[in-house]
N, C-alpha and C positions, 0 to 999 in steps of 0.2 A: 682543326678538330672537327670529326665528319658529327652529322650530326645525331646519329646511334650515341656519338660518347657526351655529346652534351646533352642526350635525353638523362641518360645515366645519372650525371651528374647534377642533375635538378631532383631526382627521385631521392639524393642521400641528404640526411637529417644535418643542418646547420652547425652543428654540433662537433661532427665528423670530418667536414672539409678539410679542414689542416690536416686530418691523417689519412685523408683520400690523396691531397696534391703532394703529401710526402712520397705516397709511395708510387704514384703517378710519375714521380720524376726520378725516381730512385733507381740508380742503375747497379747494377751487381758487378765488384769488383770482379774479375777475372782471374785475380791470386787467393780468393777466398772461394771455399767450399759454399756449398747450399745453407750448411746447419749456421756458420760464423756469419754471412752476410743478414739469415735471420738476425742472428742475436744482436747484429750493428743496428738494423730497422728497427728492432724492440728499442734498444737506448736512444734512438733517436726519437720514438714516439714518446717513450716517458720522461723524455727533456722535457717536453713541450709544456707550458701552463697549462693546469690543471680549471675545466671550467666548473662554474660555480652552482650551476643551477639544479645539479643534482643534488646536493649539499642540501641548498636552500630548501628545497622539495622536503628535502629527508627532515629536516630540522623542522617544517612544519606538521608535519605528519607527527613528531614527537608530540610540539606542543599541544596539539588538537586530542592525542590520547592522552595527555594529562590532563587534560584542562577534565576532559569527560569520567576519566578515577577520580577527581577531586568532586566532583560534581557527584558521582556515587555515593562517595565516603560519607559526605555532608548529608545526604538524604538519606544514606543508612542509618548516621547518627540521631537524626531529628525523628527519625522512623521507630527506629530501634532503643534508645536512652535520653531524647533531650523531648520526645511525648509525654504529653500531660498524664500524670496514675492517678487512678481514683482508688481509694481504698475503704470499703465498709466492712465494719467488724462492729460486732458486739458481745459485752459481758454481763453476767447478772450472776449476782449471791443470792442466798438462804439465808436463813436468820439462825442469827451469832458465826456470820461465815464474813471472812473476808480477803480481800485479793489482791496482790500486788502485778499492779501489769504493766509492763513496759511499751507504749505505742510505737506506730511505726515510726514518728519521728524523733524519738530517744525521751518524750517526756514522761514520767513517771506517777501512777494513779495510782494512790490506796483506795480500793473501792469497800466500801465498808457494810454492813450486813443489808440484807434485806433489800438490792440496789440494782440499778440496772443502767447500764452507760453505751450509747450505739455511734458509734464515730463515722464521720466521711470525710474523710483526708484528700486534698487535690494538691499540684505545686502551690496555688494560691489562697485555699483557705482548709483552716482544720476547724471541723465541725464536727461539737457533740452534741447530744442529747444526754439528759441527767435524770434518774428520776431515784431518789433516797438522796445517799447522803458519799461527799468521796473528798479527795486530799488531794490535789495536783501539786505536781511541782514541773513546770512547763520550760520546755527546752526552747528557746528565743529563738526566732526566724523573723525577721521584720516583715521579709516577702509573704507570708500567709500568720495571719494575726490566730488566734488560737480563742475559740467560741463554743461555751457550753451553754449550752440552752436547755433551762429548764418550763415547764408550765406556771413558774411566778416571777421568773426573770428569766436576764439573758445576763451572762459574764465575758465582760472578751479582752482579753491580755496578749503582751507579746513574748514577755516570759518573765514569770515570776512563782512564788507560789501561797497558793490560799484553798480553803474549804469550802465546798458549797454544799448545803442542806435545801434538799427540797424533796421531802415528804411529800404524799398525798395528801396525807390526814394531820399533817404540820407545819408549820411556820418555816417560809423561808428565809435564809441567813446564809450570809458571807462573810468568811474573815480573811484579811489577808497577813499571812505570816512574813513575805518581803516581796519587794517588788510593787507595782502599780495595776491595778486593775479598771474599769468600770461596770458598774453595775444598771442593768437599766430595767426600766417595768412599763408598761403600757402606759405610766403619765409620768414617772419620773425617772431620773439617772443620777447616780452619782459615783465621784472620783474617791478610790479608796486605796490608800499606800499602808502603808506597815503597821499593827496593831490598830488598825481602824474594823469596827464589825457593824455589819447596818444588815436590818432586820424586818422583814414586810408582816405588817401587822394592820389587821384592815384593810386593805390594798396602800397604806403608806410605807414609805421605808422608813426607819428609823437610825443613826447613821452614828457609834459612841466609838470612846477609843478606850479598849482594853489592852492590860497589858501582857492580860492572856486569854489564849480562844474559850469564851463559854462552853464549849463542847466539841471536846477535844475525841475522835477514837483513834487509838491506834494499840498494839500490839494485845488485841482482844482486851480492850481495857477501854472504858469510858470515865473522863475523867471532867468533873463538872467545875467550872471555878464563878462562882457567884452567878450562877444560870437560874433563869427564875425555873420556880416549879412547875411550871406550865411546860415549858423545853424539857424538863427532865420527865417528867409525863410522857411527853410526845417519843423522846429519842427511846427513852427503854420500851416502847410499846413499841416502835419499829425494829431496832433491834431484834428483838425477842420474838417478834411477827405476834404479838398477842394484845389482845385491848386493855390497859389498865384504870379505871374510874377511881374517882372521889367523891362519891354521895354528900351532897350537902357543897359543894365545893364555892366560897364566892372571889370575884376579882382580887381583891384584896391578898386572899390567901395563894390562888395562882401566879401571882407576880414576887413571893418571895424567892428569897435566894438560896441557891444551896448550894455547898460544896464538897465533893469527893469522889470516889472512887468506886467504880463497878464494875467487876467481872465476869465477865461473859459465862463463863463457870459455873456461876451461881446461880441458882433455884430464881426464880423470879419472885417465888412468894417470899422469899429469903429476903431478896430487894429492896422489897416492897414493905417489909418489916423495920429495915434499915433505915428507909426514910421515913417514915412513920414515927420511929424513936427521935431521930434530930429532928423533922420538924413538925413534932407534932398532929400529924395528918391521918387520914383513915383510910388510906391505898388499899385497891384490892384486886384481884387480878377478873377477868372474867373467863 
Protein backbone atom coordinates (compact mmCIF):
# COMPACT_ATOMS: atom_id res chain seq x y z
CA UNK A 1 0.00 0.00 0.00
CA UNK A 2 1.81 3.33 -1.41
CA UNK A 3 1.75 5.74 1.04
CA UNK A 4 -0.91 8.39 -0.61
CA UNK A 5 -3.38 5.34 0.41
CA UNK A 6 -2.34 5.00 3.90
CA UNK A 7 -2.52 8.91 4.28
CA UNK A 8 -6.08 8.35 3.29
CA UNK A 9 -6.81 5.96 5.39
CA UNK A 10 -5.89 7.59 8.71
CA UNK A 11 -7.99 10.78 7.67
CA UNK A 12 -11.31 8.29 7.77
CA UNK A 13 -13.44 8.26 11.06
CA UNK A 14 -12.97 4.94 13.15
CA UNK A 15 -16.26 4.36 12.64
CA UNK A 16 -16.21 3.84 9.00
CA UNK A 17 -13.20 1.33 8.49
CA UNK A 18 -15.16 -1.67 7.94
CA UNK A 19 -17.08 -0.07 5.12
CA UNK A 20 -13.79 1.61 3.85
CA UNK A 21 -11.83 -2.12 3.75
CA UNK A 22 -15.22 -3.65 2.27
CA UNK A 23 -15.24 -1.86 -0.57
CA UNK A 24 -11.48 -1.56 -0.81
CA UNK A 25 -11.41 -5.20 -1.43
CA UNK A 26 -14.58 -5.54 -3.21
CA UNK A 27 -14.28 -6.53 -6.65
CA UNK A 28 -17.10 -6.31 -9.30
CA UNK A 29 -18.34 -9.28 -10.70
CA UNK A 30 -18.00 -9.36 -14.50
CA UNK A 31 -21.61 -11.00 -15.10
CA UNK A 32 -23.16 -8.27 -13.15
CA UNK A 33 -24.12 -4.77 -14.42
CA UNK A 34 -22.98 -1.55 -12.53
CA UNK A 35 -26.62 -0.98 -10.94
CA UNK A 36 -26.72 -5.05 -9.27
CA UNK A 37 -23.08 -5.17 -8.07
CA UNK A 38 -24.19 -1.66 -6.27
CA UNK A 39 -27.09 -3.32 -4.79
CA UNK A 40 -24.70 -6.45 -3.71
CA UNK A 41 -22.20 -3.75 -1.90
CA UNK A 42 -25.43 -2.05 -0.24
CA UNK A 43 -26.35 -5.75 1.36
CA UNK A 44 -23.25 -6.26 2.33
CA UNK A 45 -22.68 -3.03 4.21
CA UNK A 46 -26.04 -3.47 5.96
CA UNK A 47 -25.08 -6.98 7.00
CA UNK A 48 -22.54 -5.51 9.02
CA UNK A 49 -23.28 -4.64 12.93
CA UNK A 50 -24.65 -1.77 13.50
CA UNK A 51 -22.46 0.68 15.94
CA UNK A 52 -23.63 1.85 18.97
CA UNK A 53 -22.35 5.16 19.67
CA UNK A 54 -24.61 7.18 17.61
CA UNK A 55 -27.56 5.65 19.51
CA UNK A 56 -26.03 6.33 22.70
CA UNK A 57 -25.35 10.18 21.63
CA UNK A 58 -29.02 10.29 20.53
CA UNK A 59 -30.45 8.82 23.72
CA UNK A 60 -28.51 11.28 25.65
CA UNK A 61 -29.40 14.23 23.91
CA UNK A 62 -33.13 13.00 24.80
CA UNK A 63 -32.51 12.65 28.36
CA UNK A 64 -30.81 16.16 28.91
CA UNK A 65 -33.99 17.70 26.95
CA UNK A 66 -36.23 16.22 29.40
CA UNK A 67 -34.60 16.47 32.15
CA UNK A 68 -34.56 20.50 31.24
CA UNK A 69 -38.97 20.56 30.27
CA UNK A 70 -39.32 18.87 33.66
CA UNK A 71 -37.13 21.49 35.25
CA UNK A 72 -39.44 24.18 33.44
CA UNK A 73 -42.62 22.65 34.18
CA UNK A 74 -41.64 22.70 37.96
CA UNK A 75 -40.67 26.28 37.95
CA UNK A 76 -43.60 27.26 36.02
CA UNK A 77 -45.68 25.52 38.56
CA UNK A 78 -44.02 27.06 41.69
CA UNK A 79 -44.08 30.39 39.68
CA UNK A 80 -47.32 30.37 38.32
CA UNK A 81 -49.97 28.13 41.19
CA UNK A 82 -47.93 26.70 44.09
CA UNK A 83 -46.68 30.90 45.01
CA UNK A 84 -47.70 32.11 48.07
CA UNK A 85 -51.44 34.71 47.48
CA UNK A 86 -51.93 37.30 49.59
CA UNK A 87 -55.29 38.49 49.71
CA UNK A 88 -56.82 41.77 51.33
CA UNK A 89 -60.31 42.75 51.15
CA UNK A 90 -62.67 44.46 53.36
CA UNK A 91 -66.29 44.95 54.37
CA UNK A 92 -68.35 47.28 56.30
CA UNK A 93 -72.33 47.84 57.07
CA UNK A 94 -74.81 50.70 58.02
CA UNK A 95 -76.99 50.60 60.67
CA UNK A 96 -79.84 47.87 60.63
CA UNK A 97 -77.66 46.65 57.37
CA UNK A 98 -76.36 43.26 57.19
CA UNK A 99 -74.23 41.03 55.06
CA UNK A 100 -73.64 37.59 54.15
CA UNK A 101 -70.03 37.08 52.58
CA UNK A 102 -68.44 34.24 51.55
CA UNK A 103 -64.35 34.48 52.03
CA UNK A 104 -61.86 33.41 49.81
CA UNK A 105 -61.39 30.35 51.57
CA UNK A 106 -65.18 29.07 51.55
CA UNK A 107 -65.75 30.36 55.26
CA UNK A 108 -68.85 32.11 55.80
CA UNK A 109 -69.44 35.64 57.81
CA UNK A 110 -72.82 37.11 58.93
CA UNK A 111 -71.42 40.49 59.25
CA UNK A 112 -74.01 42.28 61.14
CA UNK A 113 -75.02 46.03 61.27
CA UNK A 114 -73.05 48.92 61.92
CA UNK A 115 -69.45 46.58 61.36
CA UNK A 116 -66.49 46.50 59.64
CA UNK A 117 -64.29 43.23 58.85
CA UNK A 118 -60.74 43.70 56.78
CA UNK A 119 -59.09 40.35 56.03
CA UNK A 120 -55.40 39.11 54.87
CA UNK A 121 -55.41 35.77 53.72
CA UNK A 122 -51.75 34.10 52.89
CA UNK A 123 -51.48 29.87 52.27
CA UNK A 124 -50.49 30.07 56.02
CA UNK A 125 -52.36 32.38 57.95
CA UNK A 126 -55.94 34.00 57.71
CA UNK A 127 -56.20 37.13 59.36
CA UNK A 128 -58.89 39.54 60.39
CA UNK A 129 -59.63 42.43 61.77
CA UNK A 130 -63.22 42.99 63.72
CA UNK A 131 -64.55 45.86 64.68
CA UNK A 132 -68.84 45.65 65.83
CA UNK A 133 -70.21 42.53 65.86
CA UNK A 134 -70.23 39.23 63.07
CA UNK A 135 -71.04 35.33 62.98
CA UNK A 136 -68.40 32.92 61.54
CA UNK A 137 -68.72 29.73 60.70
CA UNK A 138 -65.09 28.82 59.52
CA UNK A 139 -64.00 26.37 56.87
CA UNK A 140 -61.04 24.09 58.68
CA UNK A 141 -57.49 24.32 57.21
CA UNK A 142 -54.98 23.14 59.91
CA UNK A 143 -52.20 24.60 57.59
CA UNK A 144 -53.27 28.38 58.21
CA UNK A 145 -55.34 28.69 61.63
CA UNK A 146 -58.04 31.44 61.06
CA UNK A 147 -57.65 34.81 63.45
CA UNK A 148 -59.84 37.59 64.15
CA UNK A 149 -58.58 40.29 65.96
CA UNK A 150 -60.39 42.64 67.59
CA UNK A 151 -59.14 45.96 69.85
CA UNK A 152 -60.32 43.74 73.12
CA UNK A 153 -59.14 40.39 72.14
CA UNK A 154 -57.90 38.20 69.69
CA UNK A 155 -59.98 34.87 68.58
CA UNK A 156 -58.02 32.08 66.64
CA UNK A 157 -59.79 28.84 65.54
CA UNK A 158 -59.20 26.16 63.09
CA UNK A 159 -62.65 25.64 62.06
CA UNK A 160 -65.59 25.94 63.83
CA UNK A 161 -68.24 28.28 64.55
CA UNK A 162 -68.88 31.30 67.05
CA UNK A 163 -69.84 35.17 67.31
CA UNK A 164 -67.63 37.86 68.10
CA UNK A 165 -68.81 41.25 69.59
CA UNK A 166 -66.48 43.97 69.83
CA UNK A 167 -68.07 47.37 69.74
CA UNK A 168 -66.32 50.45 70.47
CA UNK A 169 -68.46 51.76 72.87
CA UNK A 170 -69.29 47.89 74.18
CA UNK A 171 -68.34 45.00 75.98
CA UNK A 172 -66.52 42.33 74.35
CA UNK A 173 -67.90 38.81 74.02
CA UNK A 174 -67.68 35.53 72.43
CA UNK A 175 -69.85 32.68 72.05
CA UNK A 176 -69.09 29.58 70.58
CA UNK A 177 -71.97 27.79 68.78
CA UNK A 178 -69.65 24.32 67.86
CA UNK A 179 -66.32 23.63 67.54
CA UNK A 180 -63.19 24.86 69.70
CA UNK A 181 -61.92 28.28 69.89
CA UNK A 182 -59.29 30.44 72.14
CA UNK A 183 -59.84 33.66 73.24
CA UNK A 184 -57.04 35.70 74.37
CA UNK A 185 -56.56 39.45 75.96
CA UNK A 186 -53.42 41.28 76.85
CA UNK A 187 -53.33 39.27 80.39
CA UNK A 188 -55.59 36.54 79.86
CA UNK A 189 -56.65 33.50 77.51
CA UNK A 190 -59.15 31.10 77.56
CA UNK A 191 -60.35 27.62 75.95
CA UNK A 192 -63.84 27.91 74.86
CA UNK A 193 -66.00 24.73 73.10
CA UNK A 194 -69.62 24.66 72.48
CA UNK A 195 -72.19 26.72 74.57
CA UNK A 196 -69.33 28.37 76.57
CA UNK A 197 -69.68 32.48 76.32
CA UNK A 198 -66.87 34.66 78.12
CA UNK A 199 -67.20 38.19 78.25
CA UNK A 200 -64.41 41.18 79.11
CA UNK A 201 -65.66 43.29 81.66
CA UNK A 202 -63.13 45.60 83.28
CA UNK A 203 -60.31 44.29 81.25
CA UNK A 204 -61.28 40.55 82.94
CA UNK A 205 -62.88 37.96 80.96
CA UNK A 206 -65.65 36.36 82.51
CA UNK A 207 -65.98 32.72 81.06
CA UNK A 208 -70.30 30.98 81.66
CA UNK A 209 -71.90 28.31 79.93
CA UNK A 210 -75.08 29.11 78.11
CA UNK A 211 -77.32 27.26 76.56
CA UNK A 212 -77.98 29.91 74.13
CA UNK A 213 -76.03 32.96 72.87
CA UNK A 214 -77.06 36.10 74.86
CA UNK A 215 -77.14 37.97 71.59
CA UNK A 216 -78.10 36.39 69.00
CA UNK A 217 -78.51 38.71 65.36
CA UNK A 218 -79.45 37.14 62.46
CA UNK A 219 -82.08 37.37 59.78
CA UNK A 220 -82.55 41.35 60.71
CA UNK A 221 -83.76 40.24 64.13
CA UNK A 222 -81.92 40.43 67.51
CA UNK A 223 -82.83 38.17 69.73
CA UNK A 224 -81.80 38.56 73.52
CA UNK A 225 -81.92 35.35 75.89
CA UNK A 226 -81.25 36.47 79.57
CA UNK A 227 -78.61 39.38 78.35
CA UNK A 228 -78.23 41.85 81.00
CA UNK A 229 -79.55 45.19 80.32
CA UNK A 230 -76.48 46.63 79.98
CA UNK A 231 -75.73 44.41 76.43
CA UNK A 232 -79.05 45.15 75.23
CA UNK A 233 -78.32 48.95 75.85
CA UNK A 234 -75.17 48.69 74.07
CA UNK A 235 -76.13 46.12 70.99
CA UNK A 236 -79.48 48.33 70.03
CA UNK A 237 -77.46 51.51 70.21
CA UNK A 238 -75.00 49.87 67.66
CA UNK A 239 -77.24 48.48 65.75
CA UNK A 240 -79.42 51.48 65.14
CA UNK A 241 -76.05 53.62 65.07
CA UNK A 242 -77.83 56.03 67.68
CA UNK A 243 -76.94 56.60 71.58
CA UNK A 244 -79.70 55.36 73.92
CA UNK A 245 -79.34 56.48 77.93
CA UNK A 246 -80.86 55.62 81.25
CA UNK A 247 -80.96 58.77 83.40
CA UNK A 248 -80.70 57.77 86.92
CA UNK A 249 -79.29 54.24 85.84
CA UNK A 250 -77.34 52.13 88.83
CA UNK A 251 -75.32 48.56 88.67
CA UNK A 252 -77.80 46.76 89.96
CA UNK A 253 -80.39 47.59 87.52
CA UNK A 254 -77.66 47.29 84.44
CA UNK A 255 -76.96 43.77 85.19
CA UNK A 256 -80.64 42.54 84.98
CA UNK A 257 -81.87 40.25 82.54
CA UNK A 258 -83.86 40.37 79.56
CA UNK A 259 -85.27 38.41 77.06
CA UNK A 260 -86.87 38.82 73.41
CA UNK A 261 -87.08 39.98 70.36
CA UNK A 262 -86.07 43.06 68.20
CA UNK A 263 -86.80 44.11 64.78
CA UNK A 264 -84.59 45.95 62.94
CA UNK A 265 -88.04 47.45 61.43
CA UNK A 266 -88.99 49.00 64.23
CA UNK A 267 -88.85 52.60 65.34
CA UNK A 268 -86.32 52.76 68.10
CA UNK A 269 -88.49 54.81 70.24
CA UNK A 270 -90.90 51.91 69.76
CA UNK A 271 -87.95 49.70 71.34
CA UNK A 272 -87.14 51.54 73.64
CA UNK A 273 -90.83 51.54 74.82
CA UNK A 274 -90.85 47.74 74.79
CA UNK A 275 -88.24 47.49 77.26
CA UNK A 276 -89.29 50.06 79.41
CA UNK A 277 -92.74 48.06 79.74
CA UNK A 278 -90.91 44.57 80.73
CA UNK A 279 -88.33 45.94 82.76
CA UNK A 280 -89.48 48.61 84.11
CA UNK A 281 -86.87 51.22 82.98
CA UNK A 282 -86.81 54.79 81.55
CA UNK A 283 -84.90 54.25 78.07
CA UNK A 284 -84.63 57.20 75.80
CA UNK A 285 -83.19 57.54 72.70
CA UNK A 286 -80.83 60.72 72.21
Amino acid sequence: MDNHSKSKENQINPEFLEVWDLAKNYTLPESKTNDLAWENFKLKIEAQPKKQSLFVSYKRVISVAASILLLAMAGAYFFFIAKPKNINENYTTKSKETKSITLPDGTIVLLNPNSKLVLSFSDVKRSLNLIGHARFEVKRNENAPFIVQTVNGTVTVLGTGFDVSSYSNSQFSVYVNHGKVKVETANEEAILTKGNYVSKINSKLFLTRKTDNPVNLENNVITFNEASLKEVIQIISNVYSQKIDMPNSTSIKLNEKFTGKINYNQDLKEVCEVINAAMNTNLIVM
